[in-house]
N, C-alpha and C positions, 0 to 999 in steps of 0.2 A: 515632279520633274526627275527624269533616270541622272543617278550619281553621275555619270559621264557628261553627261551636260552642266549638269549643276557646277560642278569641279571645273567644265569650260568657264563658268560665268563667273567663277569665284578666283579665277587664276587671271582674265581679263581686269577684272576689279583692281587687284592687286600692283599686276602692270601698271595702269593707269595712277592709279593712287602711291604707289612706292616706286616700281621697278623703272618707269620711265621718269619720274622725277631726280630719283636718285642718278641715274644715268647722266641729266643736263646738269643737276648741280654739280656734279665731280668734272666735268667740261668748267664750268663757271668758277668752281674755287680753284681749278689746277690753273686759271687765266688770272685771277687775283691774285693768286700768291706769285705767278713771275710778272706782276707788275701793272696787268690790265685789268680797270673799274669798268668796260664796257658793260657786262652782263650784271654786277653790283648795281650801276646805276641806273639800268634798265629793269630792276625788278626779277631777275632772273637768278639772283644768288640764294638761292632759298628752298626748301624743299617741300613746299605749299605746290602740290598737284597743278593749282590752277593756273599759276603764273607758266608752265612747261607744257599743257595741255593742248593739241593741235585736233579740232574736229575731224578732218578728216583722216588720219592718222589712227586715231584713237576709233572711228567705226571700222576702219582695214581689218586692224587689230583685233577689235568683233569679228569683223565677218569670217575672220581667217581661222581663229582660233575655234570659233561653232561651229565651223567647216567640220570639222573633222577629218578632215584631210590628212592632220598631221603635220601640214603647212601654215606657219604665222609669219606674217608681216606686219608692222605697225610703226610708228613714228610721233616721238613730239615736237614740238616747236624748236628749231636749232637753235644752240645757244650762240650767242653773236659774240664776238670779241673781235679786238684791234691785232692783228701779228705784229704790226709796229710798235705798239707798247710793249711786247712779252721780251725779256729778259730769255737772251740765249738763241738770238731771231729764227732760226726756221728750226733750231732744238725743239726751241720752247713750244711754236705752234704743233709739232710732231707729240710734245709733253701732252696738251690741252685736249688732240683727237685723239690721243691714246687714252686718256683717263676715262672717258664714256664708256668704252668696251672694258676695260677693265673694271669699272664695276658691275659691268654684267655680269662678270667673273667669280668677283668677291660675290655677289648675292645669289650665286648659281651655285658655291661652293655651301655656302652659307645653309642652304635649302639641306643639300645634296647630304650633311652629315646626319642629322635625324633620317634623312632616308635609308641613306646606308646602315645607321645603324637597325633601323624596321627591318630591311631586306637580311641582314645579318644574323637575324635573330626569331625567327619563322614564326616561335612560340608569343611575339607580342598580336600577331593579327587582328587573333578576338578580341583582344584591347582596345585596338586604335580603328578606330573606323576606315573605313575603306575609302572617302572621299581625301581625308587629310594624307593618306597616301597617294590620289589621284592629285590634288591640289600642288602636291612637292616635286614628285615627276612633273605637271607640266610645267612647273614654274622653274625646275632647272633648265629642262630643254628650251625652252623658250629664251630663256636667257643666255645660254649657250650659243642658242642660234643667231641670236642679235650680236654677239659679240666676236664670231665668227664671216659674221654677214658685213657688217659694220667695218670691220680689216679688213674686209676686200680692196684693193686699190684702182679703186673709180669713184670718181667724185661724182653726187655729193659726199660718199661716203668716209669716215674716218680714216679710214686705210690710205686714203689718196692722201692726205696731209703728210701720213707718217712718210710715204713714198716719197715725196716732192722732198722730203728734209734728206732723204739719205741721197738723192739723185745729187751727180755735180750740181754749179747754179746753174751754169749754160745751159745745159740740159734740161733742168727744171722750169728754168726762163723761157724755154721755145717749146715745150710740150704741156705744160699746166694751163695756159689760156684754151689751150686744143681741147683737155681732156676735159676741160669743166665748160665749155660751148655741150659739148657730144655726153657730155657723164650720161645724162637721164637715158638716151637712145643706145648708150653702150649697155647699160644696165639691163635694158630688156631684151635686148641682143643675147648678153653673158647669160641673162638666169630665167629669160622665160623662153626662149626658141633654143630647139622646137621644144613644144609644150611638150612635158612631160621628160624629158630627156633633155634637157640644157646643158652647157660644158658647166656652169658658175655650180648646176645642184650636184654635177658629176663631183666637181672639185671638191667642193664644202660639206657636204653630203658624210662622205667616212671623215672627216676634220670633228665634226660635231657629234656624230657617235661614237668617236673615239674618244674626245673627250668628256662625253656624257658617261662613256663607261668605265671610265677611270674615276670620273669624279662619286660616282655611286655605287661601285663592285659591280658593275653588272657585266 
């Protein structure tokens, strides 16, 4: 199996087993601590892969990432919570979908310093194998991406929660039943038409190389 593949399957692995675990528990504990047992009591406070694990999500996530395209998307099971129980009401649930992107962050930065130091440092090459370099790059960009992707404001995604907390209520009140009927069909709107060229990959596009390249010297 060529390194480039191999380093796809080891970087999907990964995802699955840490990155997208880690992602719903910090949604799950950021809802416990302002006061919501919904995802505690459902099994979902925990960072056991299999409880956070969504089939179809998790082969996207395959498929996207062997692509080699360059392009991943993937998804695990959403963590559920009450907004009525969270302490600080539409603070709190803006806290909850902010916390999942932001550990994409923490484990993107996390990757990103062993890289940097490799990349920093030319003379370790012959050292470190060439996969464990492969495996670091895609598992910052990757994460990168998702935590980019994930702030966007369109439900379902995280980003719309934060949006609906800073919106007045009125406001929020007459356009959040709108945006979360439409999310799904806005989302393919924003980030796959027209193919290849979408306003969402225009947007987020230099957002996530610009922070990819901060986060690793490149």
């Amino acid at each position: 199996m060529p390194d480039t593949l191999l380093s796809s399957v080891i970087v999907v692995a990964i995802m699955l087993l840490i990155g997208f675990p880690v992602h719903e528990f910090s949604h799950a504990l950021a809802a416990y601590r302002l006061g919501d047992s919904t995802a505690k009591h459902l099994g979902r406070l925990t960072l056991n892969p299999i409880a956070h694990f969504d089939p179809l999500g998790g082969i996207i996530l395959a498929a996207t990432v062997l692509s080699g395209t360059g392009f991943a998307i993937g998804w695990a099971k959403p963590t559920p919570f009450n907004p009525n129980n969270l302490q600080g009401g539409r603070t709190g649930e803006a806290i909850v979908a902010a916390a999942g992107p932001l550990s994409n962050l923490v484990m993107a930065t996390a990757a990103a310093l062993p890289l940097r130091y490799i990349i920093g440092h030319p003379s370790l090459g012959s050292d470190i194998p060439m996969i464990v370099v492969q495996v670091l790059f895609l598992f910052v960009l990757i994460n990168v991406a998702l935590m980019i992707f994930n702030l966007f404001p369109i439900p379902p995604l995280d980003g719309s929660k934060v949006l609906f907390a800073l919106l007045p209520p009125r406001v929020a009140w007459q356009w959040r039943p709108i945006l979360e009927q439409y999310g799904f069909l806005l989302l393919i709107v924003v980030f796959f038409l027209p193919p290849g060229g979408s306003i969402g990959g225009r947007v987020i596009l230099p957002v996530i190389d610009g922070i990819f390249g901060l986060l690793v010297g490149v």
